[in-house]
Backbone bond lengths (Angstrom), bond angles and torsions (degrees), N, CA, C in turn:
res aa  C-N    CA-C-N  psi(-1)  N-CA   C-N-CA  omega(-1)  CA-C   N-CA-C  phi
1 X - - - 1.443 - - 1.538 110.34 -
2 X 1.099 132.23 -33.57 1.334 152.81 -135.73 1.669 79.90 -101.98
3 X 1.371 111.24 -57.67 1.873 108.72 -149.33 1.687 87.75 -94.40
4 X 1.466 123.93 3.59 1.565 113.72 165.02 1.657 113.96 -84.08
5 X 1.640 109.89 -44.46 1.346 121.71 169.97 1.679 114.24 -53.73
6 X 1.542 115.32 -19.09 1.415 85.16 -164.81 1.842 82.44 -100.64
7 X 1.441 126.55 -42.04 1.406 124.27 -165.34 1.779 87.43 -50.37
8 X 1.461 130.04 -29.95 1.360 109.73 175.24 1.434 123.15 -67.26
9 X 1.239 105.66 -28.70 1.314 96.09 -167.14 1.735 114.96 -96.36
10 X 1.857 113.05 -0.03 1.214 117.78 150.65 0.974 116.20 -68.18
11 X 1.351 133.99 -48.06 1.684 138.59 156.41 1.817 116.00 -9.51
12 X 1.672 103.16 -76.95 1.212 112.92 165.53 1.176 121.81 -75.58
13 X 1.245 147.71 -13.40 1.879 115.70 165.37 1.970 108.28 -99.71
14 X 1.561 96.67 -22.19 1.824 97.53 -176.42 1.795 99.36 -112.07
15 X 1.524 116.00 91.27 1.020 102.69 -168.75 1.600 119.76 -80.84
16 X 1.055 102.85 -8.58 2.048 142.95 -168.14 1.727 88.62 -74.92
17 X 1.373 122.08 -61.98 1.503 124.30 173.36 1.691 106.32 -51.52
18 X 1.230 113.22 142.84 1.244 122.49 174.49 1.777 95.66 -109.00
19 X 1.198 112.92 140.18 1.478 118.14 176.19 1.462 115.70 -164.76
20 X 1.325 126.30 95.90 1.849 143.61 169.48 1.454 110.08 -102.42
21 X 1.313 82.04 123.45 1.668 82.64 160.14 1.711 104.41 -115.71
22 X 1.740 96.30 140.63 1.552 109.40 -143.56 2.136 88.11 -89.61
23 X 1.351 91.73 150.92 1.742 73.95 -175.00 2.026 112.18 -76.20
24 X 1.344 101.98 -21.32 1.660 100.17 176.24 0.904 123.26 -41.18
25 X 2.323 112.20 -45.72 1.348 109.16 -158.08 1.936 88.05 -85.48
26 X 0.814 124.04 4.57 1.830 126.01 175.34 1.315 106.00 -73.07
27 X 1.510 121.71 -47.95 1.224 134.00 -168.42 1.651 104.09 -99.85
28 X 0.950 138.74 4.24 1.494 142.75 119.25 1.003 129.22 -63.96
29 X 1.852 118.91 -64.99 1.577 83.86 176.84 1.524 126.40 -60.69
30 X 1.005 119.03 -30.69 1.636 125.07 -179.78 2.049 109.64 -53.14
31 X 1.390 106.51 -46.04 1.123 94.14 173.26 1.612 111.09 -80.24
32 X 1.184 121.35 -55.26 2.080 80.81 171.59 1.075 138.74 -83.42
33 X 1.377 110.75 11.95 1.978 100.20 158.19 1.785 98.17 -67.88
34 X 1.723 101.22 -55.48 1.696 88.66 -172.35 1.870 117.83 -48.16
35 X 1.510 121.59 -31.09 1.300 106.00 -177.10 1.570 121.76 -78.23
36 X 1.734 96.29 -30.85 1.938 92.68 171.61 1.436 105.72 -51.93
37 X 1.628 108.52 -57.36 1.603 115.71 -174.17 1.621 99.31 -34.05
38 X 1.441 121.28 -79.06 1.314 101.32 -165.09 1.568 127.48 -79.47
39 X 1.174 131.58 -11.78 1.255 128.72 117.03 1.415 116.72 2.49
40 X 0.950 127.45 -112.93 1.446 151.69 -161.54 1.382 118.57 -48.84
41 X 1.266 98.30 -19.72 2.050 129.05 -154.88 1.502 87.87 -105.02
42 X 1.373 126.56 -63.42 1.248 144.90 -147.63 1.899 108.35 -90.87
43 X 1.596 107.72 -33.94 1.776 93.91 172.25 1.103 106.01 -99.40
44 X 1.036 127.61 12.38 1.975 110.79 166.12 1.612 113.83 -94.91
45 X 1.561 115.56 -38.87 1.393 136.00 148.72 1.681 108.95 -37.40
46 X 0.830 129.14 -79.07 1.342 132.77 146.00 1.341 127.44 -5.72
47 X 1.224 128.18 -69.06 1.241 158.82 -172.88 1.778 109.89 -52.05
48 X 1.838 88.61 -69.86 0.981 101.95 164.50 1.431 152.59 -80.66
49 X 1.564 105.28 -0.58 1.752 131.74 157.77 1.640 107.38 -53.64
50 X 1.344 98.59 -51.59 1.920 107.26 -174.22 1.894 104.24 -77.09
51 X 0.974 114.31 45.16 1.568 107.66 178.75 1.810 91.25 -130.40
52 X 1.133 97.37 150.56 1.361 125.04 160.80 1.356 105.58 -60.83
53 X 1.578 119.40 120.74 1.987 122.71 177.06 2.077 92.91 -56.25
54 X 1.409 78.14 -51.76 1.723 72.34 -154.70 1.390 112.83 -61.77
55 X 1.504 115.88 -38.92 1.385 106.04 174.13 1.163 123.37 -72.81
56 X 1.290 128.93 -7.96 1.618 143.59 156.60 1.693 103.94 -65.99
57 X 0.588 128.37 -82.74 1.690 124.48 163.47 1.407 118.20 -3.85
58 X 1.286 107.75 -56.90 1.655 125.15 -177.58 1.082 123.32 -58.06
59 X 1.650 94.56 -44.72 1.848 91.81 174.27 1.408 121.47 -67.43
60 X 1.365 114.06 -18.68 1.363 107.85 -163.49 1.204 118.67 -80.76
C-alpha cells in the first residue's frame, strides 16, 4: 500500500518520471509474506502441540 501511494504521488508532482506499480509484483509480495507468515507461525505451533505438557514444563 505504502509503495502504491508513493509511485502515486511521483506520478502527480514528477509527471516526466514514469512510475507503476505492476499489480503481480502486489500479489506476490503479499503472497509470500502470507506463506513465510504461516510457515513460520504454523511449525513451531505444530511442533509444539506434539510434546508432552509435562515434559515441556520440565525443561523450562
Amino acid at each position: 500500500m505504502v509503495g502504491w501511494l508513493l509511485s502515486l504521488a511521483i506520478r502527480t508532482f514528477v509527471p516526466s518520471l514514469p512510475s507503476t506499480v505492476p499489480l503481480w509484483s502486489v500479489i506476490a509480495g503479499f503472497s509470500a509474506a502470507t506463506s513465510v507468515g504461516l510457515y513460520f507461525g504454523l511449525w513451531p505451533a505444530l511442533k509444539a502441540a506434539r510434546l508432552d505438557p509435562i515434559a515441556a514444563l520440565r525443561q523450562e
